[in-house]
C-alpha positions, 0 to 999 in steps of 0.5 A: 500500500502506498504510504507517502509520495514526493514529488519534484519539479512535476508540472506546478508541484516544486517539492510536494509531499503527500501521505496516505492512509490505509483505506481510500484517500482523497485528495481535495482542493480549489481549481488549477491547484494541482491535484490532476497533476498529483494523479498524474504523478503517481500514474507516471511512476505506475504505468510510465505514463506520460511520456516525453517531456511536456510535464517536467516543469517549466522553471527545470531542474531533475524531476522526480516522483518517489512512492514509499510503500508501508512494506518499506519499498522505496520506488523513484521515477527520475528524469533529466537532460541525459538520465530516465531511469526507475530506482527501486531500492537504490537499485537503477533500472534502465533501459526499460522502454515504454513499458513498466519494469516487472520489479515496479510492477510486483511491488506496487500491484496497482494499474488504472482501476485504483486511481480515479480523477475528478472528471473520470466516470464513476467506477463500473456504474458506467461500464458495459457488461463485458468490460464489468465483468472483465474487471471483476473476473481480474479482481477476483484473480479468474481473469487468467483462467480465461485468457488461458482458455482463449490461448488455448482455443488459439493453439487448437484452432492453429495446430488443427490448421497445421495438421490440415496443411501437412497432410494435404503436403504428405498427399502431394508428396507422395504424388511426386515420390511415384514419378522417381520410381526408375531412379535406381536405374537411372542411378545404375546408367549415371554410373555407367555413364560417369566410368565412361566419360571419365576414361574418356577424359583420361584418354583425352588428357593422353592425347593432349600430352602426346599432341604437346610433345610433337610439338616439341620435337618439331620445334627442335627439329625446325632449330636443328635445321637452322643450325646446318651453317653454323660453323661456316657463319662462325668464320664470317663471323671472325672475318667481320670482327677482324675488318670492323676492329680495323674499321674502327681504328682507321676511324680513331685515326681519322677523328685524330687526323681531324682533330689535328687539321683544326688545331693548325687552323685555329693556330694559322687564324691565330698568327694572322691576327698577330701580324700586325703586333709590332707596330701595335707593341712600339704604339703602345710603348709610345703612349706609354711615355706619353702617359708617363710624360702627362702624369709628369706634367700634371703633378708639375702643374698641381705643385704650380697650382699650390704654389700658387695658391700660397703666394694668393695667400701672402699677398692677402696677409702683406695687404692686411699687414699694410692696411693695419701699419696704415691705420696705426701710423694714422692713430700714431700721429694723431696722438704722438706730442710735439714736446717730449713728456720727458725730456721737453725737446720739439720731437723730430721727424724721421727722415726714413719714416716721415711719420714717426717722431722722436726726441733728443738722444739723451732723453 
């Protein structure tokens, strides 16, 4: 019997326990509160039903229905992204398909006639006879009996059909059998025929080994015939060697003699060309000098050039010089005295050097 039920992320039940009493429970609420979807949680874990994933609740999470029983049963239906499995007392069954597993089945004892919703009919008032009787003969445990006995009315009327069908088949084969009466005399004359057809084939094997061996020996014979000039084709043979050696070294020679015949040619067109070298050699000798006498030159004129540039040079500084004594000569006379601060002589002007004064020699 039932004894609580915990339901996890099932449609608008988050965490809901529910526990149940020995006798008929009844589950009681206002609309869209969750009670079909309780019924329908209890009926996911008895009867796999719904499948897919349409009541796994919106806001995710692993979803999970556990039953507890009052005999200690422990059975958990759990579904995720990767994971659909029952787990009955810790123990994981998989694999299980649309169908409930036999160990959920046995424990829990329970399929659609003991949960009944609000909107379903009330229970056998509304049935047909047949479909009463067919849940009181399950209740009262006679339902086997007759599904036996319909199985068994089944195998009858099968194994009655296949006694039919093989005896019609023994019939017809019986028919067939009387056409292969002669068959041990055909076997007789297939045998007779086999010995007489394999010596045949031996015969023919015989006649094939011989018909190759003549083929050889006029093959041999055809070589042998070839072969009547050969003694006469080796001396031929020993002449032509001799004159093709004595070919090949009047052709040695001759590529020598060819050889040879070129080089004094290139050496003649060599010798023309130096005809003139001579008067080529005493040109050159002569430009030689020449250059020699240019570079001479040169150099004589580069010195020039500095020594030039040198006297350039003194000239700018003897004009500087002579500008300067200039302008001191100029200051000299306009600050030399004519009494000497001295000595109180008239100062006298040089002769060499009208410009410069000077006084008494005792001074």
């Amino acid at each position: 019997m039932l004894k609580s039920v915990l339901i996890e992320n099932f449609q608008s039940h988050k965490h809901t326990i529910m526990k149940f009493v020995p006798g008929t429970n009844v589950i009681i609420g206002e609309s869209d509160t969750g009670k079909s979807a309780a019924f329908r949680a209890i009926n996911w874990v008895c009867s796999n039903r719904p499948l897919g994933n349409a009541f796994r609740s919106e806001w995710g999470g692993d979803t999970k229905v556990t039953i507890f029983t009052s005999e200690g049963n422990v059975i958990q239906r759990l579904k995720t992204k990767s994971k659909n499995d029952y787990i009955v007392n810790n123990k994981t069954l998989s694999a299980f398909g649309s169908e409930v597993p036999a160990e959920v089945k046995n424990i829990l004892q329970m399929d659609f006639a003991n949960i009944q919703a609000q909107m379903d009919s009330p229970f056998l008032l509304s049935s047909t006879p047949g479909e009463a009787a067919k849940l009181l003969n399950k209740a009262a445990s006679i339902d086997g009996i007759d599904h036996t006995i319909s199985n068994l009315k089944r195998s009858y009327g099968r194994i009655d059909g296949n006694i039919k069908h093989n005896k019609t088949q023994l019939l017809s084969s019986i028919d067939d059998v009387k056409q292969y009466k002669n068959i041990p005399i055909l076997e007789k004359k297939y045998k007779k025929l086999k010995e007489n057809y394999d010596f045949c084939q031996e015969e023919i094997g015989k006649q094939n080994h011989l018909s190759a061996i003549i083929f050889d020996i006029k093959n041999v014979q055809y070589s042998l015939n070839n072969t009547k000039y050969v003694d006469e084709n080796i001396e031929t043979l020993k002449n032509l060697n001799g004159e093709f050696r004595s070919l090949n070294t009047n052709k040695e020679d001759t590529k020598n003699l060819r050889i040879l015949i070129w080089q004094i040619i290139k050496t003649q067109e060599k010798i023309e060309k130096l005809k003139g070298i001579d008067d080529k050699i005493l040109t050159i000798k002569s430009l030689e000098k020449s250059i020699k006498t240019f570079k001479e030159k040169k150099e004589k004129t580069k010195k020039l050039r500095e020594i030039n540039s040198r006297i350039a040079q003194i000239n700018r500084t003897i004009n500087t010089i002579k500008t300067t004594t200039n302008s001191l000569e100029k200051q000299f006379k306009n600050l030399a005295p004519e009494i000497c601060p001295l000595c109180g002589n008239i100062m006298k002007s040089e002769k060499s050097h009208p410009s410069s004064s000077s006084c008494a020699p005792e001074c």
